[in-house]
C-alpha positions as CSV (number, residue, x, y, z in Angstrom):
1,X,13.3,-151.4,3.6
2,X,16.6,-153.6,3.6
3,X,17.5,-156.4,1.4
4,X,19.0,-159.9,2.5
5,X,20.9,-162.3,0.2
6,X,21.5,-165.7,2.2
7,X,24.6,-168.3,1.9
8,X,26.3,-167.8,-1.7
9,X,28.9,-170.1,-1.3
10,X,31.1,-169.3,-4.2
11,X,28.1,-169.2,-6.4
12,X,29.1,-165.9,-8.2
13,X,26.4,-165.8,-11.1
14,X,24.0,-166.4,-8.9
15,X,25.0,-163.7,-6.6
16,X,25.4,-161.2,-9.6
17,X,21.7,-162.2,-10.9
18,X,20.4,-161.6,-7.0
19,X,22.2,-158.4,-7.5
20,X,20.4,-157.6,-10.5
21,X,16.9,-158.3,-8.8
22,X,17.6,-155.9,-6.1
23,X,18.9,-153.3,-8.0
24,X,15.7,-153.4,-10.2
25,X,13.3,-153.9,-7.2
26,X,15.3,-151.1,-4.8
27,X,17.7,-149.2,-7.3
28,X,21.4,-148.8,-7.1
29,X,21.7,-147.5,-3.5
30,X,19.7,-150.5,-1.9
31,X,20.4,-151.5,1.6
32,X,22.1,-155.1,1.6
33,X,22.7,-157.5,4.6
34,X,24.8,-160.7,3.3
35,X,24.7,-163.6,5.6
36,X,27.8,-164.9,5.4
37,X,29.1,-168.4,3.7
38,X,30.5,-166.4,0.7
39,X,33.1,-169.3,0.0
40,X,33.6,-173.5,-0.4
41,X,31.7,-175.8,-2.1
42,X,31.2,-173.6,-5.5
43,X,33.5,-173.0,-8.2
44,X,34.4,-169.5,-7.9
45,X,34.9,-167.7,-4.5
46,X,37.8,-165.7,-5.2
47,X,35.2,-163.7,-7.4
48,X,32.6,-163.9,-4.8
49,X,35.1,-162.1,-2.4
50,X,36.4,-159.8,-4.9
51,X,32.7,-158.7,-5.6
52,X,32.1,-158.1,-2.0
53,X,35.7,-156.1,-1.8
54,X,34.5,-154.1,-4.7
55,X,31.1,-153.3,-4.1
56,X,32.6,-152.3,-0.7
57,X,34.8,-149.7,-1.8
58,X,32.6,-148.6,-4.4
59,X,30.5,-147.2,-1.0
60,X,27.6,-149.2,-1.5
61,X,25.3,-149.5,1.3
62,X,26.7,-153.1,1.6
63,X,26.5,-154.9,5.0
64,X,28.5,-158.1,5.7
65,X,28.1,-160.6,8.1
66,X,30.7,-163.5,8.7
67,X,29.7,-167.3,8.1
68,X,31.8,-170.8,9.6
69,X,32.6,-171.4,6.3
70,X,34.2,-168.1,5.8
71,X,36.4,-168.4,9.0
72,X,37.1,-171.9,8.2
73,X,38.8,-170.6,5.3
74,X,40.8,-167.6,6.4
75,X,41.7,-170.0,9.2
76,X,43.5,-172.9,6.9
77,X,45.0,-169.9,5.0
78,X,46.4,-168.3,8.3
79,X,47.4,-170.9,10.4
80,X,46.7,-174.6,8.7
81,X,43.7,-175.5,10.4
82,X,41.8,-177.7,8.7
83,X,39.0,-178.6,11.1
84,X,36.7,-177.5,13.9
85,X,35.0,-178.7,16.8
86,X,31.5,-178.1,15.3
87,X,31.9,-180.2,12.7
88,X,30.4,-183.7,14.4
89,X,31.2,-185.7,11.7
90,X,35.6,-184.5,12.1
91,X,35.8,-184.7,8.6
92,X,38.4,-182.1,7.1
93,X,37.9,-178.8,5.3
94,X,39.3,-179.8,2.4
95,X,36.8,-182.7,2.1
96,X,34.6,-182.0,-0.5
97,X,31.5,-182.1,1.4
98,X,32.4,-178.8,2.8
99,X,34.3,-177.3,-0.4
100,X,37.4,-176.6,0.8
101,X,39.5,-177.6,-1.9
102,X,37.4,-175.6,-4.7
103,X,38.0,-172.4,-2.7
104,X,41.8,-172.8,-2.8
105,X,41.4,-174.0,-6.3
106,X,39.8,-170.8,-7.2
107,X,42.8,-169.3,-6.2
108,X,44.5,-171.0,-8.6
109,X,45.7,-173.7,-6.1
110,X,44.3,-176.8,-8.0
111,X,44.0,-180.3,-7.1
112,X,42.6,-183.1,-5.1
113,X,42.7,-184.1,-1.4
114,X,43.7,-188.0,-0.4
115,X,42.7,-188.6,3.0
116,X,43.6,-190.8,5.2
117,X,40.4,-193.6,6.1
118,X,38.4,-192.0,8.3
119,X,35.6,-193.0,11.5
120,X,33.2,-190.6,11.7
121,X,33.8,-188.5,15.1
122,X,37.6,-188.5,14.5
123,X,39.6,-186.1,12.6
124,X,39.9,-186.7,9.2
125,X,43.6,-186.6,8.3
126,X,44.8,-185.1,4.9
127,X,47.9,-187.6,3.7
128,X,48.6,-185.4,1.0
129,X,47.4,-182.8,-2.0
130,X,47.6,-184.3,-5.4
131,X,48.3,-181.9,-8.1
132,X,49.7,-181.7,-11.6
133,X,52.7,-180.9,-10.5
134,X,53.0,-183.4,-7.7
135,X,52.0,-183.8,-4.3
136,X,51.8,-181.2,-1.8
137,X,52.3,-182.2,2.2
138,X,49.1,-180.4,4.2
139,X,51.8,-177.6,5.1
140,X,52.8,-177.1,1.5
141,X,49.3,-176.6,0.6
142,X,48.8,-174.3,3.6
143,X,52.2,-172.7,2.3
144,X,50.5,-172.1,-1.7
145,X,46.9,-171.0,0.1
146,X,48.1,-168.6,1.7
147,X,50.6,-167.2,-1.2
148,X,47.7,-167.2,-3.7
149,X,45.1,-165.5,-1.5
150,X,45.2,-162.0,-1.0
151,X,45.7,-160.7,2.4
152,X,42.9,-158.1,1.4
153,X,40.4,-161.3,1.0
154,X,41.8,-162.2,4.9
155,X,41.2,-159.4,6.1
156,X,37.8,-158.6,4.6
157,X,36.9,-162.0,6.4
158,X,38.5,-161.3,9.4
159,X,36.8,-158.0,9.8
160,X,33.0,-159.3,9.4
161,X,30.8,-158.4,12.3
162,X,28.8,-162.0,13.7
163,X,25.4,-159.8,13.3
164,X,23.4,-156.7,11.9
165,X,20.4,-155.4,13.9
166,X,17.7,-152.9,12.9
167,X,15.1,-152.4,14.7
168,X,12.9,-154.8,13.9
169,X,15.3,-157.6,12.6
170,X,18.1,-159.1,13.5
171,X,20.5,-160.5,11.1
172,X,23.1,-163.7,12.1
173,X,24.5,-166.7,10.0
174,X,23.2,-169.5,12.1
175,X,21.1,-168.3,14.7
176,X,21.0,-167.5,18.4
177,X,20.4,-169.5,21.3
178,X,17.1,-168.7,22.5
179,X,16.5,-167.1,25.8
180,X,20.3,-165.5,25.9
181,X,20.9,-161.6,25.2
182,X,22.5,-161.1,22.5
183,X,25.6,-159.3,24.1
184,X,25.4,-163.0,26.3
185,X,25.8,-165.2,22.6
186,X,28.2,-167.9,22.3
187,X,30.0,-166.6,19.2
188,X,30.3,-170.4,17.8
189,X,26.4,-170.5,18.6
190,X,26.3,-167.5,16.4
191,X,28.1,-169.0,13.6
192,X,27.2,-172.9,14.0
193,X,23.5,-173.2,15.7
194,X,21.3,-175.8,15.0
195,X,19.6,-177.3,17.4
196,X,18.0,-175.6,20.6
197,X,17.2,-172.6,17.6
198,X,15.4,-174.2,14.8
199,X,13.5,-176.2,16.6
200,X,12.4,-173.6,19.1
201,X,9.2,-171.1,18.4
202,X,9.4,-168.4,20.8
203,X,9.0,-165.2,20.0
204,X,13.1,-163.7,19.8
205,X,11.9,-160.1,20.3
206,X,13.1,-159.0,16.5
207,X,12.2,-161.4,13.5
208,X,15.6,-163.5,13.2
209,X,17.2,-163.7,9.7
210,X,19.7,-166.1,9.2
211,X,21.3,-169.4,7.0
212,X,23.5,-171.4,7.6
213,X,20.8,-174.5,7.1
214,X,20.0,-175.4,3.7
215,X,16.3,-175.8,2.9
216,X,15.2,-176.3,-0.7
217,X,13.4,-172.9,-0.6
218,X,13.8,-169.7,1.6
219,X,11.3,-170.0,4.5
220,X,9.8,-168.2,6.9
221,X,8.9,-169.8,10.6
222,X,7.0,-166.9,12.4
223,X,10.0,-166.1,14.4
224,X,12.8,-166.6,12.2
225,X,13.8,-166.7,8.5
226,X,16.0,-169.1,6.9
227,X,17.4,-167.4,3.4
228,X,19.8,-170.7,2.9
229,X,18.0,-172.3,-0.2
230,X,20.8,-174.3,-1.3
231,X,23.2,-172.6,-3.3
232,X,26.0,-174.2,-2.3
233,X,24.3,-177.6,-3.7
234,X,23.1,-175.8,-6.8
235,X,20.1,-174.5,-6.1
236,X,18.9,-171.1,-6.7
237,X,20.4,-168.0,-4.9
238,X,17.1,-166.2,-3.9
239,X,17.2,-162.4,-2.4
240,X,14.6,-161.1,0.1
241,X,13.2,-157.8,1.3
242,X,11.9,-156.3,4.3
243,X,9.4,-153.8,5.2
244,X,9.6,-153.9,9.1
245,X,9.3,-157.6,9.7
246,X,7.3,-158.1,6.5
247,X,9.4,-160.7,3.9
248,X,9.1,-161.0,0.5
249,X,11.7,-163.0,-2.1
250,X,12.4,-161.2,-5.3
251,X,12.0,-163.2,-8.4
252,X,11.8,-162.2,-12.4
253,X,8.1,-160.8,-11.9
254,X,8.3,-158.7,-9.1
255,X,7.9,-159.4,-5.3
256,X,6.1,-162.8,-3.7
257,X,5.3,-162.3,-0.2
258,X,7.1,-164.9,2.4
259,X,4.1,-166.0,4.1
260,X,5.1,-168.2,7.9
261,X,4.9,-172.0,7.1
262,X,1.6,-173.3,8.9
């Protein structure tokens, strides 16, 4: 029996109620896989991190997984980069679409991004970082990023494996491309996939369990599980369990079986 909690996204009351559902479903000592996205977009991913850190040390049998969001954001605090290939669209981290500016912010590294006008499919260029005390060029808000975060919140990121495999299931933020070993994966495919994986219905070998793709509930698709029910947009952070490559969501009243969509 192992646990799952999807994309928390700075969500850290959800994540402490998910928390709480496990612990009363499978006690104290459960077996946890996170999925990765831990930061942007919510308010408070400094806490999210420092849960993780904690929970970590504390020796719980804790698994963590790293999420593009996650390296997005120990990459601006490392080196300044503020955008990535994957992103189609070339808007910036910072943009508030993907939440970059309320992870620094939870830091303590408040304020608001003015962008240059952008074309969709170029890079979207950050002019400058309004805060109270002035504006901040995008190397001066690089500079306070990386003075506020802790290198121990780097380094956690940094660290995180791109999967978890048992031996039914195998655990991965985004997916896999089908058809490829998994020593074979394309690390960004690991991280990033969309298309060529959700819409594909092969049998993977091992039940897939992944995010990375917000649905409005988690959802199971024979072959795969998405646990990404929106919590970065509000929604409800909702925990699973396994029993081989049988799913069920924990809610207030107990287990509800994950049934595959028809």
């Amino acid at each position: 029996m192992i646990y799952a909690i999807g994309d928390i996204h700075g969500q850290i009351e959800m994540l402490d109620h998910a928390l709480d559902l496990i612990e009363q479903d499978g006690g104290p000592d459960a077996e946890i896989v996170f999925l990765g996205d831990y930061t942007d977009r919510g308010l408070n991913s400094c806490a999210v991190i420092d849960r993780l850190i904690a929970g970590q040390k504390a020796g719980k049998n804790w698994r963590f997984i790293m999420g593009n969001h996650d390296r997005f954001f120990a990459n601006f605090v490392t080196m300044g980069k503020q955008h990535d290939p994957r992103v189609a669209s070339g808007i910036n981290w910072l943009n508030p679409r993907l939440g970059g500016t309320n992870t620094i912010a939870s830091y303590g590294v408040k304020g608001e991004a003015i962008f240059a006008a952008h074309t969709r499919g170029e890079q979207e260029i950050l002019l400058h970082y309004q805060t109270d005390a002035g504006a901040l060029t995008p190397d001066q808000v690089q500079q306070a990023a990386a003075k506020a975060v802790p290198q121990a919140h780097i380094d956690f990121i940094n660290a995180l494996p791109l999967t978890v495999e048992t031996d039914d299931l195998l655990f991965v933020h985004a997916g896999i491309m089908p058809g490829v070993a998994l020593a074979d994966q394309d690390p960004e495919d690991l991280l990033w996939i969309r298309e060529g994986f959700l819409d594909d219905a092969t049998d993977h070998g091992k039940l897939v369990v992944h995010g990375h793709t917000a649905l409005e509930a988690p959802t199971h698709f024979g072959n795969r599980v998405d646990l990404d029910a929106g919590a970065g947009y509000g929604r409800p952070l909702i925990p699973a369990v396994f029993v081989g490559r049988d799913c069920y969501i924990l809610t207030e009243t107990g287990r509800v079986p994950l049934i595959p969509a028809d």
